[in-house]
N, C-alpha and C positions, 0 to 999 in steps of 0.2 A: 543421619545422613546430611552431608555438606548441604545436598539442596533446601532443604529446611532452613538453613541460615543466612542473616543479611551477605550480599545483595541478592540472592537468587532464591529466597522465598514467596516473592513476587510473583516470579516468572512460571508460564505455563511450561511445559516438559513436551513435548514430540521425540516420539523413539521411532527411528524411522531403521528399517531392515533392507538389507540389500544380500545380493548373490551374486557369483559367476557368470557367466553367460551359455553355461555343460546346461543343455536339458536335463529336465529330471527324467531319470531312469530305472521304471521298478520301484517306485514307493511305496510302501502303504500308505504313508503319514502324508505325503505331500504329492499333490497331484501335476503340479506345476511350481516354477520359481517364484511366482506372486504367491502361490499358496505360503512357500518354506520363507520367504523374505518377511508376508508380515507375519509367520510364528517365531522367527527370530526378534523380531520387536515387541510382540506381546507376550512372548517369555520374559524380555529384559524389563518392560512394563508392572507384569506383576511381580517382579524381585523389585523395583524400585516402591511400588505400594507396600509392597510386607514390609520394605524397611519406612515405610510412616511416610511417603509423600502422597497428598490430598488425593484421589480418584479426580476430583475438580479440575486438577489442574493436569493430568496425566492420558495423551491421546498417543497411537501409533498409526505408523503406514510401512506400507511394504511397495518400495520401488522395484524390487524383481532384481533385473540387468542394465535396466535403461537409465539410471544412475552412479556408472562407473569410475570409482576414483582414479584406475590406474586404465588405460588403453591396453589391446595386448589379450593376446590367448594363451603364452608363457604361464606355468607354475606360479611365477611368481607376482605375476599380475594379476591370475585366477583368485588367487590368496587374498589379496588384498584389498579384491572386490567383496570378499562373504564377508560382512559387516554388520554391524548395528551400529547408530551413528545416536548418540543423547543430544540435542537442540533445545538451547532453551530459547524461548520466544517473549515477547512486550506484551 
């Protein structure tokens, strides 16, 4: 994995998950959007461990809706809110 490699083997990893602003409706799995936002991050999490970066260095959050990249209740705004975002941190 690139992150393994200079410069960003240093660097801590935050996987942070995001969502639409649709309530959830009828889940089993997820009870709400904070629940599904940090299982989109701690899905992406353990696929960044199995491919070999440290647990040490490797934390998630789940922002829900309250961290919107695009404004907008549009299709195509929706879309572009359900995210997982990789940050690396000093």
């Amino acid at each position: 994995a690139r992150l393994n490699r200079a410069p960003y083997r240093t660097k801590k990893v935050r996987v942070e998950g995001h969502t639409d602003s649709q309530p959830i409706r009828r889940s089993k799995s997820f009870s709400d959007n904070w629940h599904l936002s940090g299982a989109r991050a701690r899905s992406v999490l353990k696929a960044l461990a199995a491919a070999g970066i440290s647990d040490s260095r490797l934390s998630f959050a789940g922002y829900a809706f309250h961290r919107p990249m695009v404004k907008g209740r549009g299709k195509s705004a929706m879309a572009k809110n359900r995210r997982v975002e990789i940050v690396l941190l000093d």
